[in-house]
C-alpha positions in Angstrom: 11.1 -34.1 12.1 7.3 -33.6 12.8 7.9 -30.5 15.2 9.8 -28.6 12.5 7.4 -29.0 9.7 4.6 -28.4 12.2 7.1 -24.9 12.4 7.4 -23.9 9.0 3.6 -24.6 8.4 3.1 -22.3 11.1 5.9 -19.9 9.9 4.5 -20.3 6.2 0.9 -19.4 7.7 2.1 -16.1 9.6 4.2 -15.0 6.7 0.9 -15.0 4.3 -1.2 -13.7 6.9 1.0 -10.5 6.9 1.9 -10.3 2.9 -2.2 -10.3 2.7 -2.5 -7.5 5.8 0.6 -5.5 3.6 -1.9 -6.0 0.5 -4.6 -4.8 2.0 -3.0 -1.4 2.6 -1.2 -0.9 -0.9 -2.1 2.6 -2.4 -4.1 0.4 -5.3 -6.6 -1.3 -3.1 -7.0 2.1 -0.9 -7.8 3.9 -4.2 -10.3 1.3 -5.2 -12.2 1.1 -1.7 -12.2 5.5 -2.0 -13.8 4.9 -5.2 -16.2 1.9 -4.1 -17.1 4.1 -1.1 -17.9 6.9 -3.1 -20.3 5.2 -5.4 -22.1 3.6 -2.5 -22.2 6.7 -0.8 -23.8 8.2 -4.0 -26.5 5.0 -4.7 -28.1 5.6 -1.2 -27.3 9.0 0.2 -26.9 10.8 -2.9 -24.2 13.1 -4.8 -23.9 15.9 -1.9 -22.8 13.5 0.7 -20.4 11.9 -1.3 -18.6 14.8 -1.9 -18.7 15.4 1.3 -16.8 12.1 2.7 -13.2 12.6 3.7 -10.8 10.2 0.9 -8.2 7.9 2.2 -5.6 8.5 -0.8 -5.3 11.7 -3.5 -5.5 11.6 -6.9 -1.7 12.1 -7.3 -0.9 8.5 -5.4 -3.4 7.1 -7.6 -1.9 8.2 -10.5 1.6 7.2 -9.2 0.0 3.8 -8.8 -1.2 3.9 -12.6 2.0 5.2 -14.1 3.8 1.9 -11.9 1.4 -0.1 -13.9 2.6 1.3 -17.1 5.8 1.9 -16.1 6.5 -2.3 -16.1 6.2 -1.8 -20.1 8.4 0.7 -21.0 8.5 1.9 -24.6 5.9 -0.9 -25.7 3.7 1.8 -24.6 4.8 4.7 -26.7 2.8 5.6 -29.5 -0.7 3.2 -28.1 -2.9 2.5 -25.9 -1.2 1.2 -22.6 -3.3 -1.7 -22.3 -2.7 -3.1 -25.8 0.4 -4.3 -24.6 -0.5 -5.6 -20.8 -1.1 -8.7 -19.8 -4.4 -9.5 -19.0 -4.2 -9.8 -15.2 -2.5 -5.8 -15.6 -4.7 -4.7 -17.9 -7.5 -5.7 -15.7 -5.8 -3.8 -12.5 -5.0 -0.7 -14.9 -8.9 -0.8 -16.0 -10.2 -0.7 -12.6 -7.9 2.0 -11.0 -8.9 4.3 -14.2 -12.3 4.0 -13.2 -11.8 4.8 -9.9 -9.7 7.7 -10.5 -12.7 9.0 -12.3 -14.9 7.9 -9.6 -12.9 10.3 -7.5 -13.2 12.8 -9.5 -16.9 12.6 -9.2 -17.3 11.4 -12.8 -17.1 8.2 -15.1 -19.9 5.9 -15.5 -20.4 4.0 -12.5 -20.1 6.9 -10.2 -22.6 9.2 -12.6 -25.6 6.3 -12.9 -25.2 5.6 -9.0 -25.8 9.1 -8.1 -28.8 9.7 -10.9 -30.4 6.3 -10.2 -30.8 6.5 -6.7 
């Protein structure tokens, strides 16, 4: 009985090892480190050189990847704001992958003050 839940601990363990490697490579987080790496780029290299780095996703997957977000609403989200309907947890995702969308675009806030404050 001990050698086969020593087994599905260890089955258990390698099957959220590789959900968390699958995560890891999901079109949201690559969007979100393109954008992190851009506004760290900017803070100590400046606005030049982050243009210059090469981006891991296009603006079109991360858009795909905000329409899925508001996609799980349907018509709640006809007529307002998307995120007046979210949950919290969704909205928070949907927030941070607008900003980064922007920060690929070399604009929104936090791309704009790291590049001027550097």
């Amino acid at each position: 009985m001990k050698s086969l839940s020593i087994k599905a601990l260890f089955i258990s363990a390698f099957a959220v090892l590789s959900l968390n490697a699958q995560a890891a490579d999901s079109t949201y987080n690559l969007c979100v480190s393109d954008a992190e790496n851009l506004i760290s780029t900017a803070k100590a290299k400046g606005i030049k050189e982050a243009k210059a780095l090469e981006q891991k996703t296009t603006l079109a997957q991360c858009y795909e990847e905000l329409n899925a977000i508001e996609a799980k609403y349907g018509d709640a989200t006809k007529g307002v704001n998307p995120s007046a309907v979210m949950t919290p947890e969704d909205r928070a995702k949907w927030a941070k992958l607008f900003d980064s969308i922007d920060a690929k675009q070399f604009k929104g806030v936090p791309f704009l003050q790291a590049s001027y404050y550097r």
